[in-house]
C-alpha positions as CSV (number, residue, x, y, z in Angstrom):
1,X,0.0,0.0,0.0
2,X,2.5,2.5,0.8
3,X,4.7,2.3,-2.0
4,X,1.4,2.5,-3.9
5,X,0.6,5.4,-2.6
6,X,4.6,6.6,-3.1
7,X,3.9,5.9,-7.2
8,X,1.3,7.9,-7.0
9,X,2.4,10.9,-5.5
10,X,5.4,10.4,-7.7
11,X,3.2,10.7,-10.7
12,X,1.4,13.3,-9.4
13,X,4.6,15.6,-8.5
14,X,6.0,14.6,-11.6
15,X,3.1,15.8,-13.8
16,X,3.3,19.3,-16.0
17,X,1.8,22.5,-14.9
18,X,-0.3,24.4,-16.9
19,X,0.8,27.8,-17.6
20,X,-2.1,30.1,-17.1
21,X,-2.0,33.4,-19.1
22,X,-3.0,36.5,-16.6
23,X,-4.6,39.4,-17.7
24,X,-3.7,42.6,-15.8
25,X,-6.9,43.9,-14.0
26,X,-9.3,46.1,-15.6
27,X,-9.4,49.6,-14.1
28,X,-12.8,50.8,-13.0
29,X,-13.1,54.5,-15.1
30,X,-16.5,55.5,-13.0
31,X,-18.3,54.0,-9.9
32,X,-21.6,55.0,-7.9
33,X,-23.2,53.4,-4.8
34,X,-26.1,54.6,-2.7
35,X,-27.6,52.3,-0.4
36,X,-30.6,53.5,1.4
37,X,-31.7,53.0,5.3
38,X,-35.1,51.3,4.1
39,X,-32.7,49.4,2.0
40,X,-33.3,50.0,-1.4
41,X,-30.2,50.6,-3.1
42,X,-28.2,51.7,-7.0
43,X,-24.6,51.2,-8.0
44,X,-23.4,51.4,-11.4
45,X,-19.7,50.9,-12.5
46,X,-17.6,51.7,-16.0
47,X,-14.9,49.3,-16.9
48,X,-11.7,50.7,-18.9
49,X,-12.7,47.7,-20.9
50,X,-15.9,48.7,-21.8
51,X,-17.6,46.9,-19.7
52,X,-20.8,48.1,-17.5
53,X,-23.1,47.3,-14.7
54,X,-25.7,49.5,-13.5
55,X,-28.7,47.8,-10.8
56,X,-31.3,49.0,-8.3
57,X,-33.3,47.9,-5.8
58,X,-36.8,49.5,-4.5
59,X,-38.6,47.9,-1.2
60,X,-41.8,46.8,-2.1
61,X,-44.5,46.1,0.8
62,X,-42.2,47.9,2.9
63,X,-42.8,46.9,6.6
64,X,-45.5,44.6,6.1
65,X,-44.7,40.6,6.3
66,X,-44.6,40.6,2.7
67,X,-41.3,43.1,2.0
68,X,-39.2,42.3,-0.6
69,X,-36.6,44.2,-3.2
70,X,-37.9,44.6,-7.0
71,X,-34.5,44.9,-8.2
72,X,-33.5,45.5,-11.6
73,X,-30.4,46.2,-13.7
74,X,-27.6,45.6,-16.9
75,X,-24.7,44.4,-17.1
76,X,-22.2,44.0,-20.3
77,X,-19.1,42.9,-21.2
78,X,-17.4,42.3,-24.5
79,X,-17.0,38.1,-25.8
80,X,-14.0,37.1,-28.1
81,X,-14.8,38.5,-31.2
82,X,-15.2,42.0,-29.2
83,X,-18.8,42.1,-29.9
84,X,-21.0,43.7,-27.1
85,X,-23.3,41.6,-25.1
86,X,-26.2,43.2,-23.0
87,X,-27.8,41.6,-20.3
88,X,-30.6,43.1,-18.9
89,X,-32.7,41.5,-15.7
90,X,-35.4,41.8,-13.2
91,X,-35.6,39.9,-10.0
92,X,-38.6,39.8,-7.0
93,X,-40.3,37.9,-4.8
94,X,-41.1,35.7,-7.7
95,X,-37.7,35.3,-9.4
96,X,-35.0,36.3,-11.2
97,X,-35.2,36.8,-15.0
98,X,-32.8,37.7,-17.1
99,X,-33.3,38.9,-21.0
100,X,-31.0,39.7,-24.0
101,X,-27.5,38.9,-25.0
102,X,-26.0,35.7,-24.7
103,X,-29.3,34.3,-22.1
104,X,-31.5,32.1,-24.4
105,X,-34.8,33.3,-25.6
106,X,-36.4,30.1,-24.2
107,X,-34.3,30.4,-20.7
108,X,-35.7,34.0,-20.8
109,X,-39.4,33.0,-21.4
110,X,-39.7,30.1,-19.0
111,X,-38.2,32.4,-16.1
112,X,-40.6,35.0,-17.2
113,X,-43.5,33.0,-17.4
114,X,-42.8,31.1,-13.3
115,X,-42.0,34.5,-12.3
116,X,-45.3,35.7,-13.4
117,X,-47.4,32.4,-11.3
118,X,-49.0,33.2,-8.4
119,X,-47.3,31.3,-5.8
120,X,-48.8,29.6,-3.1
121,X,-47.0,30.6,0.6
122,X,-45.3,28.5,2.1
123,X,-47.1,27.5,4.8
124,X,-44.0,25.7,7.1
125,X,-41.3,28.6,6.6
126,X,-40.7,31.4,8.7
127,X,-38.9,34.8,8.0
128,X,-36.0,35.1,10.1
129,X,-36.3,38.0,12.2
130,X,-34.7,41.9,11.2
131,X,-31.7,42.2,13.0
């Protein structure tokens, strides 16, 4: 067993390492956040790459046992061949659904269409309490 186990780590130690290109990080041109005390909140950011994400996040039913954040927002980044890809999405108490670039129309259309089910509570879970 143990010189097994020594052939084995032989091996192991022995195999090549893949050489992993690095890119050098992108710098961040712009950059926003508010965060609210009711907590709704917005950040957006600017990439030197191009890139962008901008979200917000409003408190629906606001102090009742059904509060929750309707949040929506973009995001885009560049893919290999340097065209643009745009994301835009929505997410509440009934999902998250994203729409556009390189999400699926179908992926986009079944999350729409549970998001817009009325759902039946949960009868056994609980809310943790606000701390």
């Amino acid at each position: 067993v143990f010189i097994t186990l020594a052939i084995c780590l032989v091996v192991v130690l022995s195999a090549p390492v893949e050489q992993v290109d690095t890119q050098p990080p992108v710098a961040i041109l712009e950059s926003t956040h508010e965060k609210h005390e009711d907590g709704s909140y917005n950040f957006s950011y600017l990439g030197e790459d191009g890139t962008h994400r901008h979200e917000e996040a409003v408190v629906r039913n606001q102090g009742t046992e059904n509060e929750y954040l309707e949040i929506s927002g973009s995001y885009s980044y560049f893919d290999a061949n340097g065209k643009e890809v745009v994301v835009n999405y929505k997410a509440d108490d009934h999902g998250f659904v994203p729409e556009g670039g390189a999400i699926l129309p179908q992926i986009s259309l079944a999350a729409k269409q549970v998001s817009e089910q009325v759902s039946q509570p949960d009868l056994d879970y609980e809310k943790p309490p606000k701390v």
